[in-house]
C-alpha positions, 0 to 999 in steps of 0.5 A: 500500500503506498498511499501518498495521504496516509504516508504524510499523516504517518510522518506528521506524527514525528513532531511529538517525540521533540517535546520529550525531556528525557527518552529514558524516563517516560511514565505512559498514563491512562492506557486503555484497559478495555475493548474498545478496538479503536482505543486499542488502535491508538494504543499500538500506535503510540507504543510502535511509534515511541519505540522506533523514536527510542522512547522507553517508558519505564511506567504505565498506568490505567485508569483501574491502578493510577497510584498517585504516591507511587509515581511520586517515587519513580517520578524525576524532575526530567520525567515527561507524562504521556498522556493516551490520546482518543476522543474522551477529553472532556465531560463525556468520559469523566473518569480519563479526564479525571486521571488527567487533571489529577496527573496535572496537579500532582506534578506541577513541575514536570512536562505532560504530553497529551497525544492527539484528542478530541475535545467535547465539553457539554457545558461551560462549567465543566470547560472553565473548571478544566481550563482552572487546572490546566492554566496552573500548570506551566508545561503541558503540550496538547496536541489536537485532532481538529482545529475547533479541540485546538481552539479548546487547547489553546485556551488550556496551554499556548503549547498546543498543536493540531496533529493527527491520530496516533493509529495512523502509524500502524500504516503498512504494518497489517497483513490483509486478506483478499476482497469478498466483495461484500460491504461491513456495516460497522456501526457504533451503538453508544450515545454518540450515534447521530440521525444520518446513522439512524437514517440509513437503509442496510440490506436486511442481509446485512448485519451491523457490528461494532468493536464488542461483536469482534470480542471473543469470550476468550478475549473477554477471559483475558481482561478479566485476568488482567483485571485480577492481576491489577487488583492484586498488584494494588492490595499488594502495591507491587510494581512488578505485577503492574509492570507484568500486566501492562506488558501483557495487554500490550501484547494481547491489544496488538492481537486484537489490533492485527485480527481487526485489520486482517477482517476489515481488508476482507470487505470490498467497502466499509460504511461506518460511523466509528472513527476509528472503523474509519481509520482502520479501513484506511489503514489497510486500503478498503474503501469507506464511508464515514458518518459523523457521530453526535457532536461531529468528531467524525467529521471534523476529522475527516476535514482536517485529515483524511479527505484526500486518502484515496479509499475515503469518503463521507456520508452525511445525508441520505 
């Protein structure tokens, strides 16, 4: 696969790996614990990119076993937080901006890096008190999925920069199977589902999935593993049991991530409203219609970033 658009939005993520401070003393916060495949997509991304960049990261944390006074003791004045990138930046998903805004707090004097989001807040209030926290720290890089989460950032750190989503540099790192010449309605099933999804006419042979249908029971089995491991390492405050379930999900979310793509290459078109179904369908070639989502993540995307990939294309109206 060799197209020019993707290989671009690839190289545009370089600019992340010069606001680290030290390459050797990284904390990686808020990894993604859970079945979301995009998340997951982001997740693979961020990792390869920063271990081809030679970035090693000598801690993790999840939303399930952030321990605020251990990272006080592995934490160095030079050490830089990355925080995961995605779409939960804002008061949709109160739990990852809470983990952000306590990592903010808890280490004023060190640099925090939050890769490429998308900002949503549903009311003032929850944006002023976001803009409260922020504004006391002197040394955050924000880095934006579309130019209106830039204008949000801005008014959070002058250090904030549009770039684009961390999954695109699994770019040519899939093994793809060959077309059935059949369409893969994949479709979100959560709050953020707009009109133009609800509008559509599928094909009554046609079933729709999202991420959970691609979840296996063992996969399930897995996490829950995962999960008990965690559980223990905070009864047990033992680092090297949180070490060990980190390097497990790695490998378990880099799985996932390759089964996704091989499927999605299998189909002749996507129609999608996840954007993350959307990205991935441009990772391994196949041709995809995007809806936009409830506050228009999707599209803004889209606009910024992957109007001029090849196999794209957005649905709005029906």
């Amino acid at each position: 696969m060799n197209d020019l658009c993707m290989i671009r939005l690839k190289s545009e993520l370089d600019k992340i790996v010069t606001f680290i401070n030290d390459k050797d003393d990284v904390i990686y916060v808020d990894y993604p614990l859970h079945h979301n495949v995009g998340d997951l997509l982001i997740y693979q991304g961020a990792i390869a990119f920063l271990k081809d960049k030679g970035v090693r990261i000598k801690s993790y944390c999840s939303t399930a076993d952030v321990n605020i006074n251990n990272l006080k003791k592995i934490a160095t004045e030079n050490t830089t937080f990355i925080c995961h990138g995605g779409g939960n930046f804002g008061d949709i998903y109160p739990i990852h901006q809470q983990l952000r805004e306590n990592i903010i707090l808890s280490f004023p004097q060190n640099r925090i890096i939050v890769l490429p989001q998308t900002s949503h807040f549903s009311n003032n209030d929850s944006l002023e008190k976001t803009v409260n926290v922020f504004n006391k720290h002197r040394d955050i890089i924000l880095f934006a999925r579309d130019k209106q989460t830039l204008e949000t950032f801005k008014m959070l750190s002058p250090k904030s920069f549009l770039c684009p989503d961390m999954a695109h540099y699994l770019y040519n790192s899939f093994k793809v199977s060959a077309k059935n010449k059949k369409t893969l309605y994949f479709l979100r099933v959560d709050k953020e589902v707009n009109s133009t999804q609800l509008s559509l006419n599928i094909p009554s042979s046609d079933t729709p999935i999202d991420w959970c249908d691609i979840i296996t029971r063992k996969d399930k089995i897995f996490r829950r593993i995962i999960e008990i491991i965690l559980k223990s390492s905070n009864v047990m405050n033992s680092k090297a049991l949180k070490d060990l379930s980190a390097y497990l999900w790695i490998s378990h979310s880099g799985q996932l991530a390759k089964r996704s793509g091989f499927y999605f290459s299998s189909f002749d078109k996507v129609i999608t409203s996840r954007m993350h179904g959307h990205i991935l369908s441009c990772l391994v070639d196949t041709r995809n219609e995007l809806i936009d989502n409830s506050y228009g993540k999707n599209s803004g995307y889209y606009s910024q970033w992957t109007k001029d990939v090849d196999c794209a294309s957005i649905l709005n109206n029906q």
